[in-house]
N, C-alpha and C positions, 0 to 999 in steps of 0.2 A: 613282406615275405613271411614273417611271424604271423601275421594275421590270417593268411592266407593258410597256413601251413596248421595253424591249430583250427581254423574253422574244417577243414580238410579231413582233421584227424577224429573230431567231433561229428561230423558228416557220417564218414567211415564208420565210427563205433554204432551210430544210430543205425546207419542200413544193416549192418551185421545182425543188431536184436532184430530188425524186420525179418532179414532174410532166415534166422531160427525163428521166430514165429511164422511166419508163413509155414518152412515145414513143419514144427509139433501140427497146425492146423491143417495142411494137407495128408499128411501122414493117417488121418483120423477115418477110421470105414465110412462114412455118410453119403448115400446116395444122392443123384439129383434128385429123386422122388424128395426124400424123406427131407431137403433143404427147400424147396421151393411146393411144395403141396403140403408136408405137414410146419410149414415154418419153420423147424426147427435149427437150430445151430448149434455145430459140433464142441461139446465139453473137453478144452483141453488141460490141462497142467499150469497152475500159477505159476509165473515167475516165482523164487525164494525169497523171502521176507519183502514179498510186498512188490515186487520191482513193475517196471514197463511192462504192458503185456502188449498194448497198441489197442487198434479196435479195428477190425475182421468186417468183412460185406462181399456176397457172393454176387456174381452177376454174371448171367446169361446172355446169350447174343442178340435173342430182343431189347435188352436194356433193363429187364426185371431184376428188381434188387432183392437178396436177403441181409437187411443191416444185421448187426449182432447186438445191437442196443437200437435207440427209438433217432440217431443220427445217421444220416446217409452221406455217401461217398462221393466227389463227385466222379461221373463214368465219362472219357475221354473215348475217342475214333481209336485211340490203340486198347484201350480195357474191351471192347467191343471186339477188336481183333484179336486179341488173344483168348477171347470166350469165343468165339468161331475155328482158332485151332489156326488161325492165319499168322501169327507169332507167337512164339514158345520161350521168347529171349525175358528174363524177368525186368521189369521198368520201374526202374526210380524218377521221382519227381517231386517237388515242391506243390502244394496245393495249399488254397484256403476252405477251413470248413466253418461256417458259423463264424467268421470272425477270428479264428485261429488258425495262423500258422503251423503247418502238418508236413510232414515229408511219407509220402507213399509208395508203397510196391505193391505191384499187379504181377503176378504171375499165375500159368495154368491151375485149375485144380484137379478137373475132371475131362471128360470132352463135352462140350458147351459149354464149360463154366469157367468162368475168372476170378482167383480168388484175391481181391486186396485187401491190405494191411496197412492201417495207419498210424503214425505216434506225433504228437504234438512236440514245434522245436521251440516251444517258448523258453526251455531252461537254457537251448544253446544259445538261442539270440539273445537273452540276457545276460550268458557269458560274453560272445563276441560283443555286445553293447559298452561292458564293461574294460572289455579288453581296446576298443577303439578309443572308448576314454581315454587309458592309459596310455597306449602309441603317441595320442596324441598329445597328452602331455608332456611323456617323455621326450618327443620329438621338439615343442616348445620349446624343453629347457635345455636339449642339449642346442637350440640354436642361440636363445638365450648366452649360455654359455662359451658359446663359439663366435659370435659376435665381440662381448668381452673381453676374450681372450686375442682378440684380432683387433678390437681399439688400442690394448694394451701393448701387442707386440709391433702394430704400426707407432702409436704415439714413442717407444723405444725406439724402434728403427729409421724414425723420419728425422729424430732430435739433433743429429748431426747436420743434417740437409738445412733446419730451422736455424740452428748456430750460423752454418753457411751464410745465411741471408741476413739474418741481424748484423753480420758483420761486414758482406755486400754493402747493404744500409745505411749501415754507420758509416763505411768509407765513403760514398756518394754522399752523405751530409757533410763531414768534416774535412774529406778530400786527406784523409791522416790514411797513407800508404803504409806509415810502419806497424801495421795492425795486419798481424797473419790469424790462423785459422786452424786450429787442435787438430792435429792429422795422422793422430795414431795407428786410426784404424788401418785392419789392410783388406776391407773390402773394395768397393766401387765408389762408395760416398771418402773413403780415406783418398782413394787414390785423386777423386776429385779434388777432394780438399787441397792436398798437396799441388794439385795443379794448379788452382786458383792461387794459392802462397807464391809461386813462382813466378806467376804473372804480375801479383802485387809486388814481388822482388823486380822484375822487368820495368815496371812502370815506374817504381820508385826511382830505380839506377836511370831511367830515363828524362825521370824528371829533374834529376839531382844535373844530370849534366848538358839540359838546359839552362838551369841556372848561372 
């Protein structure tokens, strides 16, 4: 649940910077002329000292890309339907680009055009890499721990029941009935015990008056 719940909230934060980038980038006056006949691509606003900006790819419903740099995007059956005006809902998704793991949003920009936005999750998966490390240590040791502490409270709880026996044992070897059995306790092994005592009381008074 921890794991689930911070991968979730990390997810979360990343689509959020997509979904502000995407708008500074749609927001921006650029024609379809001026993106797909002069190349160009819209200058938008750095992130502040440095941060995420993603990387930007326009695409038309023929499938013609404008990248924003010299890497492309991959275009899916739905980037192609939302550059035709057939869905307007914005889509997230997991992609590989080049060997990197990427989380992307496609949404409208113009009519024909789709604009996606990608950012790289290599920081988050080496947070949750690190975090499943942890779980699963933690989870180790508390079994670790929990095992221990269940030899410990079994080998306490059974030592009455062991006495029991050592002294069954012994009676069966030396046939000595005047040999009773600690029966203070007043749980279930007490009350045992105490019943076994009676029976050795029984058997004793019986043997005695055979004799």
């Amino acid at each position: 649940i921890a794991y689930l719940m911070v991968r979730n909230e990390l997810r979360g934060e990343i689509d959020d910077g997509l979904a502000r980038r995407a708008t500074q980038i749609a927001s921006s006056p650029f024609t379809r002329a001026q993106l797909f006949q002069r190349r160009e691509f819209p200058t938008t606003p750095r992130p502040p000292l440095g941060g995420a900006a993603g990387y930007a790819q326009f695409v038309v419903s023929s499938g013609q890309k404008v990248p924003q740099g010299d890497e492309t995007l991959p275009v899916s059956s739905h980037t192609l339907a939302v550059a035709n005006g057939n869905r307007t809902s914005p889509r997230y998704e997991n992609v590989t680009v080049d060997g990197i793991h990427a989380r992307l949003l496609t949404v409208p920009f113009s009519p024909g055009v789709a604009l996606q936005v990608a950012r790289p999750l290599t920081e988050m998966d080496d947070v949750l890499e690190r975090l499943r490390l942890i779980i699963l240590l933690v989870a180790l040791g508390g079994v670790a721990i929990a095992a221990a502490l269940g030899l410990a409270v079994s080998r306490a709880s059974l030592a009455p029941v062991r006495r029991l026996t050592e002294t069954a044992e012994h009676i069966t070897a030396t046939h000595d009935l005047s040999r009773r059995v600690e029966a203070a306790r007043r749980d279930e092994v007490g009350r045992l015990a105490r019943s076994f005592n009676t029976m050795l009381g029984a058997l004793e008074e019986s043997l005695r008056a055979q004799r």
